[in-house]
C-alpha positions as CSV (number, residue, x, y, z in Angstrom):
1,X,0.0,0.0,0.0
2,X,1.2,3.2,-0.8
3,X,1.7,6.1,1.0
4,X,-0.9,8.5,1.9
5,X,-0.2,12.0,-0.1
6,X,-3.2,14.5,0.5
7,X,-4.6,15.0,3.9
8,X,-7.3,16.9,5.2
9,X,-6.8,18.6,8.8
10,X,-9.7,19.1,10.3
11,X,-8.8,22.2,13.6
12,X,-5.8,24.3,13.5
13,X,-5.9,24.9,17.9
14,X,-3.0,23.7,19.6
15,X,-2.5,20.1,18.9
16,X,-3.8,21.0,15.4
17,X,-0.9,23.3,14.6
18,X,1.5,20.9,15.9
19,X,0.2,17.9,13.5
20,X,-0.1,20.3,10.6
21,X,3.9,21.1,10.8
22,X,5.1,17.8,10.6
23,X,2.5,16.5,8.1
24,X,4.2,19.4,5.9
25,X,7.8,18.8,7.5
26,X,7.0,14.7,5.8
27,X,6.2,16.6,2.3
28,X,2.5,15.8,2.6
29,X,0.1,18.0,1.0
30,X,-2.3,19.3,3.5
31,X,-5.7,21.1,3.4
32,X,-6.7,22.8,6.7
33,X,-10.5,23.1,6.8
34,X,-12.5,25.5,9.0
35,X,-15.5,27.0,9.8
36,X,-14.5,30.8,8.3
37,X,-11.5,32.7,6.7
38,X,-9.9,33.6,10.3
39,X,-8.8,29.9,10.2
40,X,-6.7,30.5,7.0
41,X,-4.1,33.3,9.2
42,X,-0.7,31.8,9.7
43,X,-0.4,28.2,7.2
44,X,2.3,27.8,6.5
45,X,3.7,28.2,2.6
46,X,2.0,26.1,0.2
47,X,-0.5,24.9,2.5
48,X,-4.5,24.5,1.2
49,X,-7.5,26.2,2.8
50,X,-11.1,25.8,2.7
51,X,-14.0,26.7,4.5
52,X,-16.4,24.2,5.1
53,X,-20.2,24.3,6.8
54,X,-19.6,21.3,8.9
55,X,-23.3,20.4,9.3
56,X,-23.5,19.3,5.5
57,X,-22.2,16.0,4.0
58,X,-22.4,17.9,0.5
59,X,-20.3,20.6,1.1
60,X,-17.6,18.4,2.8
61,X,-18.0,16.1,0.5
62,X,-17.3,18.4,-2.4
63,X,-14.0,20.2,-0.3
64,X,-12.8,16.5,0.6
65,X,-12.5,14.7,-3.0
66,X,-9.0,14.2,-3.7
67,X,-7.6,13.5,-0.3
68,X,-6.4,10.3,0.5
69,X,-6.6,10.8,4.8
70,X,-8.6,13.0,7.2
71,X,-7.5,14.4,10.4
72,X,-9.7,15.6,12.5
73,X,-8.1,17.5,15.9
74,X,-11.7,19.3,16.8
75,X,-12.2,20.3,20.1
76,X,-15.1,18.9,22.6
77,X,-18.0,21.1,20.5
78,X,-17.1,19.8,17.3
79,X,-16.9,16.1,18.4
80,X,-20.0,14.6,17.6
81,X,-19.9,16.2,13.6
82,X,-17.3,13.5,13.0
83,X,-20.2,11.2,12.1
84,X,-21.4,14.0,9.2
85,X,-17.7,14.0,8.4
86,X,-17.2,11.0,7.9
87,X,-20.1,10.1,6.3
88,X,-18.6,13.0,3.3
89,X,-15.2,11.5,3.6
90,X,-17.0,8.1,2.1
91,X,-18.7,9.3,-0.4
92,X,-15.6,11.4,-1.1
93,X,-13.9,8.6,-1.6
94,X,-11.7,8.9,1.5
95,X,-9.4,6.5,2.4
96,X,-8.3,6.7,6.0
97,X,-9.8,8.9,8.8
98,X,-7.9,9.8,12.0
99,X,-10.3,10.9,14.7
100,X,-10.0,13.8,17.4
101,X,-9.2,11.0,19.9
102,X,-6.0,12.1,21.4
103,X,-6.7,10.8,25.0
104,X,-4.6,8.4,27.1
105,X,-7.4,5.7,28.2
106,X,-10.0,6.6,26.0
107,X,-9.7,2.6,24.2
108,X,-9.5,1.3,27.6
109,X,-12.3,-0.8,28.7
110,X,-12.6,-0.3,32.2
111,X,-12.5,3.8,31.3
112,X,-14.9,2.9,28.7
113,X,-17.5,1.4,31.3
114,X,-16.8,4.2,34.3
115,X,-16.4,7.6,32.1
116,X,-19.2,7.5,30.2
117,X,-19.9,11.5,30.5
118,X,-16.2,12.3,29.8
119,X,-15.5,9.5,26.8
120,X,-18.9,9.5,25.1
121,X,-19.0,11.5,22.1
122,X,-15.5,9.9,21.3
123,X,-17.0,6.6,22.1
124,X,-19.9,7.1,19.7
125,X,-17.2,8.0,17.0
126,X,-15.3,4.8,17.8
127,X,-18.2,2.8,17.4
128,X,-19.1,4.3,14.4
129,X,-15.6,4.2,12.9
130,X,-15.7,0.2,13.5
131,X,-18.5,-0.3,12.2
132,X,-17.8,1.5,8.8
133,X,-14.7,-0.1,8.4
134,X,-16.2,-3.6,8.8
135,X,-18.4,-2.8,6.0
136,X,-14.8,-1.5,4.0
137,X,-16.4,2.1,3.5
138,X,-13.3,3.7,5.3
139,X,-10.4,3.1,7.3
140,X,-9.1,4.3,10.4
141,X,-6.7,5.1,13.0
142,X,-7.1,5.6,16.7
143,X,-4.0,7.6,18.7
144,X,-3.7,6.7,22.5
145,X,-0.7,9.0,23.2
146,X,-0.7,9.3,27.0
147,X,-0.8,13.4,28.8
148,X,0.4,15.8,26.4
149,X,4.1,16.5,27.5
150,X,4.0,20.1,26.9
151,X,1.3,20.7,29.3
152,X,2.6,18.3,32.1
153,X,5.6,20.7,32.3
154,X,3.6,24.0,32.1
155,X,-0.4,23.4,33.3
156,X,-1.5,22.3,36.9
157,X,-2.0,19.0,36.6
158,X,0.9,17.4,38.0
159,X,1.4,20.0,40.4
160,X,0.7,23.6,40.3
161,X,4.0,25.6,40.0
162,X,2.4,29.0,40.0
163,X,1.0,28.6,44.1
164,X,3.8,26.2,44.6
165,X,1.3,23.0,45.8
166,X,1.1,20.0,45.1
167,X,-1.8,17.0,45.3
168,X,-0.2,13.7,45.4
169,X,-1.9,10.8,44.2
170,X,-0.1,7.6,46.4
171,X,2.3,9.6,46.9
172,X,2.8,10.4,43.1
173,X,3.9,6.5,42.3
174,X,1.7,6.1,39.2
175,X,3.2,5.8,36.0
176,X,2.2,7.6,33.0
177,X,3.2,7.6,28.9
178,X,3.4,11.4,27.8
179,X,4.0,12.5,24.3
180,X,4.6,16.0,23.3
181,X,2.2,17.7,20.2
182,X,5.3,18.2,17.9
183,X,5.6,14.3,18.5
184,X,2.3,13.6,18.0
185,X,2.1,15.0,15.0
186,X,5.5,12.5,13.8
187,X,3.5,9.6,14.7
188,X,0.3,10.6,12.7
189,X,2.7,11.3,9.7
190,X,4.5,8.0,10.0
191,X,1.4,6.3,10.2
192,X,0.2,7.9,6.9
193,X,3.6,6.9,5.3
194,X,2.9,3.4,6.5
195,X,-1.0,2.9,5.8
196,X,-0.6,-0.7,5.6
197,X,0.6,-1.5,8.7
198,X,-1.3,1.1,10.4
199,X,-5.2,0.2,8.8
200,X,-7.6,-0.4,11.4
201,X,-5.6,-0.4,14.9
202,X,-5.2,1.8,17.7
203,X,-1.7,2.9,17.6
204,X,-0.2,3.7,21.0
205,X,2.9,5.5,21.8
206,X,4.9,7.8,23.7
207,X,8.1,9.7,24.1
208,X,8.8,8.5,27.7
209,X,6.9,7.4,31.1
210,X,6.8,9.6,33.9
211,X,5.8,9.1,37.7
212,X,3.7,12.5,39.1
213,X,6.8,12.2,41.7
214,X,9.5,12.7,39.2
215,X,7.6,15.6,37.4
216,X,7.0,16.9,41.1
217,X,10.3,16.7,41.8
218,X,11.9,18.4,38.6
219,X,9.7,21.5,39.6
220,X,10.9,21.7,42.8
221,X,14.7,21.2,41.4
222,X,14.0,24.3,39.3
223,X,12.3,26.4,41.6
224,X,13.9,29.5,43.4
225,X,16.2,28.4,45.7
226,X,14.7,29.0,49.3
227,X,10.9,27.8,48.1
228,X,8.8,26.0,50.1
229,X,6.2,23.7,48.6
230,X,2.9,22.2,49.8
231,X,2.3,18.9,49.8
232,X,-1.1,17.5,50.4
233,X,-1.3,13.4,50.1
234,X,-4.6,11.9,48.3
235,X,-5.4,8.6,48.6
236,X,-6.2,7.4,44.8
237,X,-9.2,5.7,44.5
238,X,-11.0,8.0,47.0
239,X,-9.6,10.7,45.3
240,X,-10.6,8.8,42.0
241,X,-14.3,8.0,43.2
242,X,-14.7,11.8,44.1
243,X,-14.3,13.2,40.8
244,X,-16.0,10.7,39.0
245,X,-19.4,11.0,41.0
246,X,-18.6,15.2,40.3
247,X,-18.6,14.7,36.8
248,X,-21.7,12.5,37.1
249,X,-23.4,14.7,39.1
250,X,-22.9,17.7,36.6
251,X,-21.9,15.9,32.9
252,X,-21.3,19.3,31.3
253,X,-19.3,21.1,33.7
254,X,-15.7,21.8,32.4
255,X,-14.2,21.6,35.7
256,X,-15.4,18.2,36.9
257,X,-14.9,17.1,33.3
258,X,-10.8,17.9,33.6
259,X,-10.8,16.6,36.9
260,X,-12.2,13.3,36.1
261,X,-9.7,13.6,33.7
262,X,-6.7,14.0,35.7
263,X,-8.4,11.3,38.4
264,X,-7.7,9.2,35.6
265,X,-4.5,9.6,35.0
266,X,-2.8,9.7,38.2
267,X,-4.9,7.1,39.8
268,X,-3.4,4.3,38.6
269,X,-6.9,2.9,37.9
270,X,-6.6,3.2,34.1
271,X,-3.4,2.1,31.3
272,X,-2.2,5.2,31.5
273,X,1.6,3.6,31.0
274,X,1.7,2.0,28.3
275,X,3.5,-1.1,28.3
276,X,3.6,-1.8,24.5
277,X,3.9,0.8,22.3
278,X,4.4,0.9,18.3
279,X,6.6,3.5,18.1
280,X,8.9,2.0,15.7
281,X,5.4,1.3,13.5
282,X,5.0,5.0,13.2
283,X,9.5,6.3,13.4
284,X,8.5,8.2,16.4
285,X,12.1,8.2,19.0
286,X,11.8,7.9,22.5
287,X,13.0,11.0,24.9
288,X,15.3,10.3,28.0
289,X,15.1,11.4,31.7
290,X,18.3,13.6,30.3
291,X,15.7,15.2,27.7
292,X,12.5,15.5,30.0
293,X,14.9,17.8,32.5
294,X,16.1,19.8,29.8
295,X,12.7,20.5,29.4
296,X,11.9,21.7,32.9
297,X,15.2,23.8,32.7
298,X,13.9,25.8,29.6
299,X,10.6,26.1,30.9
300,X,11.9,27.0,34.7
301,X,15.8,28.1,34.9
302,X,15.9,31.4,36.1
């Protein structure tokens, strides 16, 4: 099989803008859809625009003939038109369509059953993914790429660097894969430059497997000297059971969504470290403990 040339990116936010410079750094030709002209600011040189209604399988399917892949990177409101976009993408003629499923448990099964509210509308898109590529109408590939490593370093999740606190989860012992959006975007290139070996699978990987502790402890390393940091202990699966009767409680709350989120992940109750990944599959290198420092010490050195 041979490799896939034209690619349709559907969102241009942050992981967006990350995929679309390494599809163009692999020499793929790349169509950014989006909802108006504002979208269009900033592609880079010899990158495609057009402006699609995403509510209509004609009009997609008119902007999407030609392309052999579709990426979609849509945020949580644009979710549940991957359905209308995929349906365009078949009559388009489509080959493979990557889904805005960048999560790290969302193909687990015990996360499947227990975060209904928070994996649904990716859930729905799953289903309807399989089921279309049972019938041969389309392909697919799912991403399970752990936390986004740019945000562990810089958002409070891990700890909060900003009021110099921390929450540990078992006292931050839980492993976790992480992969950085720049990386992402590598893997979801290889895979389009190996469609045969990526067809139908849920293609895991990540740059390197952290512990909350070591992240917790590379932001106290690179703190000013003389700061004192709280520490509050959580025990996980009360911690765990907290935020997930929150989110039940109040689906559509962003804030109990996130922290179901992060429940997740530092728990230990999901495969958030992946012990298999298919790296290799997709040419996407590994980081070391050297590397994930040197990233503290850009974000952090004073």
């Amino acid at each position: 099989m041979s490799t896939y040339q034209n690619v349709a990116l559907l969102g241009k936010g942050f992981l967006g803008s990350a995929i679309l410079t390494e599809l163009v750094n692999a020499g793929l030709a790349v169509t950014v859809l989006g909802r108006s002209e504002s979208a269009k600011e900033g592609l880079p040189s010899g990158v495609k625009f057009a402006t699609v209604d995403y509510s209509s399988v004609d009009d997609l399917t008119a902007v999407l003939r030609g392309q052999d892949a579709v990426v979609s990177t849509v945020s949580k409101g644009g979710l549940l038109t991957q359905n209308i976009v995929i349906d365009a993408s078949i009559k388009a003629g489509v080959k493979r369509y990557i889904p805005s499923d960048w999560g790290t448990f969302t193909t687990d099964p015990k996360a499947q059953r227990e975060l209904v509210p928070v994996l649904g509308p990716m859930l729905d898109v799953q289903r309807y993914l399989a089921e279309k590529a049972r019938t041969g109408e389309i392909e697919h590939t799912i991403f399970s790429i752990g936390a986004f490593l740019d945000l562990l370093t810089t958002v409070p999740i891990a700890f909060d660097y900003a009021s110099k606190t921390v929450e540990l989860w078992d006292g931050g012992r839980h492993r976790l894969s992480t992969t950085s959006v720049s990386s992402i975007g590598k893997a979801v290139a290889g895979a389009l430059k190996n469609p045969g070996a990526t067809k139908n699978l849920n293609i895991k990987v990540h740059e390197l497997v952290v512990t909350q502790r070591q992240l917790y402890e590379l932001a106290k390393k690179y703190s000013p000297p003389g700061t004192e940091w709280k520490e509050v202990e959580l025990e996980g699966e009360a911690a765990f059971n907290e935020a997930l009767n929150g989110v039940k409680e109040d689906p559509y709350n962003e804030g109990k969504i996130m922290g179901a989120i992060k429940a997740g992940m530092l728990s230990g109750r999901y495969e958030s470290a992946y012990e298999q990944v298919d790296n290799e599959l997709v040419g996407l290198p590994f980081l070391t403990e050297a590397d994930l420092e040197a990233r503290f010490a850009a974000v952090y050195k004073s």
